[in-house]
C-alpha angles and dihedrals in degrees: 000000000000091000089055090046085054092054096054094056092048102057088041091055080056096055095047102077090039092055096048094049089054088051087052094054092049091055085050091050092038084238085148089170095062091028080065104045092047098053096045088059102049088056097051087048087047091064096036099060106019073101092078087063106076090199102052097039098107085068092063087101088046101047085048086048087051090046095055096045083045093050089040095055093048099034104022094164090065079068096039105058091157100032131268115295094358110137087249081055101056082030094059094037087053091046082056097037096053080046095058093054101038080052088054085037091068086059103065117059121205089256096074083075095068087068091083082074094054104036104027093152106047084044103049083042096051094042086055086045098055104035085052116039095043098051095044103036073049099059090039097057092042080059101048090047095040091224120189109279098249086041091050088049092054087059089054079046108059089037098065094052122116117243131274142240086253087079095055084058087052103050090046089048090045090047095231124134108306104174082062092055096043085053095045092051097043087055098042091054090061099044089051093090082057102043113034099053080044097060096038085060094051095043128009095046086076096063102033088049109138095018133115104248124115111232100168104156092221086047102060090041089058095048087050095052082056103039101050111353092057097054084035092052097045083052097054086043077069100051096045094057095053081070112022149124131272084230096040094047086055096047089055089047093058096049088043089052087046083050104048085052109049088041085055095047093044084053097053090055104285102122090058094058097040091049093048099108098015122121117243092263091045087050081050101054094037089057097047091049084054092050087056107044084046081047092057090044095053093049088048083051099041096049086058098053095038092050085061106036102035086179071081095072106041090051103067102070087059085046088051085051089051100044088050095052100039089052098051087058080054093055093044096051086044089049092030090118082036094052100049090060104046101021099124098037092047095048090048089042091051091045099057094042082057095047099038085055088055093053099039095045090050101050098030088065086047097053079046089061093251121152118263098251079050099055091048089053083055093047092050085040090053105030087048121067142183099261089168088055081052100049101048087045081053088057099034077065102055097247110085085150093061117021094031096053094080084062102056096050083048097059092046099047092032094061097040087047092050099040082055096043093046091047099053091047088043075066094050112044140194133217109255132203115241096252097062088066107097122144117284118263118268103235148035138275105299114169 
């Protein structure tokens, strides 16, 4: 089976160049059909088979990512199935993205969180440091390229996410602290539905100002809730019961069982009927209180399937993977107009935002009098971002083709420009304290 595996991506890695050099020729003969088709092959072939090659294989994530921007923008409707913008569209963009981070939930335990203890200064550090350099390195570059205003704010945007759990794989492969990253990045995940609406009003309603765009502070806290607390939090449901109480196992049960309840009945028309006469706040916080009791009752579900079928388990970070790259396609078919406008400035203007959070994390801490293997986990938590937080806020919003699109370059540049940082510290290490040393996490690169 692996041989044949290895096979496959050989002979992929063989069709790649040719069909991008077929690619090239249609452009030259203005043949755009098989231009297209060529050059959405060889990017497929390109991530099928970058695998055969031991040292480019942490680009694997990052190759799939570029294959699914390169077949949205050809073929956009193969990312649409519903149509752009239509309620089974966002519907089915929210189902993938709570996925994704139900998939990177599975990956903290309750326990991360107990870092900040024992290391209260380099995470306080690293947590100023992220929520202040990438929103406002965001809204300066969105100046100096003049980008679009709802592009600009998806810079904003993207900048006042929390980190992801690609960090976390950084820092391991770069051999920096990674108890310090697992902990940043728990932390940051649950001041996210503080920060982040924070910093969109300050910066991003200027220049969103007579648009359409909704940008209600508890409006965007509560998408985010949705969007990435309530996955988290069923994650972390799992986790607890591996470990818990009679009395706290009981006490779970009996929300799940409310829950199950209340999520059955609203299915089966009784939010309708319960929302009838209610304001629009009332109908929000109904629905979110609904998103968290269904949220309790999934992670109840989920620990007792995965306690019998432990393939489970293993399986989500590759769901994550998919779900990620299936929902920047997504982002590209919905930008695609957008895309084609702002494309080279956009990708310039994601890159150095990437770039410009590496260099200031990392200095910064120092300047903070943080350890060197320290100060490399704050420059991967800063420099790498939750594009897929980003992303479900741009659609929460109404405008995935245009905030969103800031995001999806992100994803692509951010994991090509850490697999290459971690791997050129990885070459020069530092000496770590021992207890910086915690297992490895257990997926790739997934945000």
């Amino acid at each position: 089976m692996i041989e044949g595996i290895g096979k496959l991506e050989r002979a992929a890695l063989l069709v790649c160049p040719a069909a991008l050099a077929v690619a090239l020729v249609g452009v030259g003969l203005g043949q755009t059909a098989i231009a297209k088709n060529a050059a959405v092959a060889g990017f497929l072939a390109l991530a099928l088979g970058i695998g055969a090659v031991s040292t480019l294989r942490t680009f694997r994530f990052t190759a799939w990512v570029t294959a699914a921007v390169a077949a949205a923008l050809a073929y956009p409707t193969l990312f649409q199935p519903f149509g752009v913008g239509t309620p089974s569209d966002k519907l089915l963009l929210l189902v993938l993205i709570q996925a994704v981070m139900f998939g990177m939930g599975t990956q903290i335990t309750l326990a991360d969180f107990a870092g900040v203890a024992r290391q209260p200064w380099p995470v306080a550090v690293g947590l100023i440091c992220q929520f202040t350099i990438m929103p406002l390195v965001g809204y300066t570059l969105a100046v100096a390229f003049r980008l679009p205003p709802e592009i600009g704010a998806g810079m904003v945007l993207i900048g006042s996410c929390s980190s992801g759990l690609s960090s976390n794989v950084m820092a391991y492969i770069a051999r920096a602290n990674l108890a310090l990253s697992i902990t940043m990045t728990a932390v940051a995940t649950l001041l996210a539905p503080l920060l982040t609406p924070m910093w969109m009003n300050l910066l991003a309603a200027e220049m969103l100002e007579g648009s359409a765009v909704p940008m209600s502070f508890l409006g965007l806290m509560a998408a985010i809730i949705k969007i990435v607390i309530v996955p988290t939090g069923a994650a972390l449901i799992h986790d607890y019961l591996r470990f818990a109480s009679t009395p706290g196992r009981l006490a779970l049960y009996a929300v799940a069982a409310v829950g199950a309840v209340v999520v059955a009945a609203a299915n089966l028309g009784g939010w309708a009927w319960a929302m009838a006469d209610a304001g629009e706040d009332a109908a929000m916080w109904g629905e979110l209180a609904l998103f968290l009791l269904g949220g309790v009752t999934f992670g109840v579900l989920y620990h007792h399937t995965a306690i019998r079928v432990a393939a489970v388990d293993r399986a989500m970070p590759a769901v994550a993977m998919a779900g990620i790259v299936y929902v920047t396609g997504m982002t590209s078919a919905a930008g695609r107009d957008a895309l084609m406008v702002v494309g080279l400035a956009l990708c310039l203007a994601a890159a150095l935002h990437n770039l410009i959070g590496y260099v200031l994390g990392y200095w910064l801490s120092r300047l903070c009098g943080l350890d060197r293997a320290s100060c490399r986990t704050v420059a991967f938590e800063v420099g790498l971002q939750n594009g897929g937080m980003a992303t479900g806020l741009a659609s929460a919003m109404g405008k995935l083709g245009t905030l969103g699109l800031p995001a999806a370059f992100f994803i692509a540049w951010m994991n090509v420009s850490g697999s290459l940082l971690a791997n050129f510290w990885r070459r020069r290490p530092v000496d770590r304290r021992p207890e910086e040393e915690v297992a490895p996490p257990t997926h790739d690169d997934t945000k």
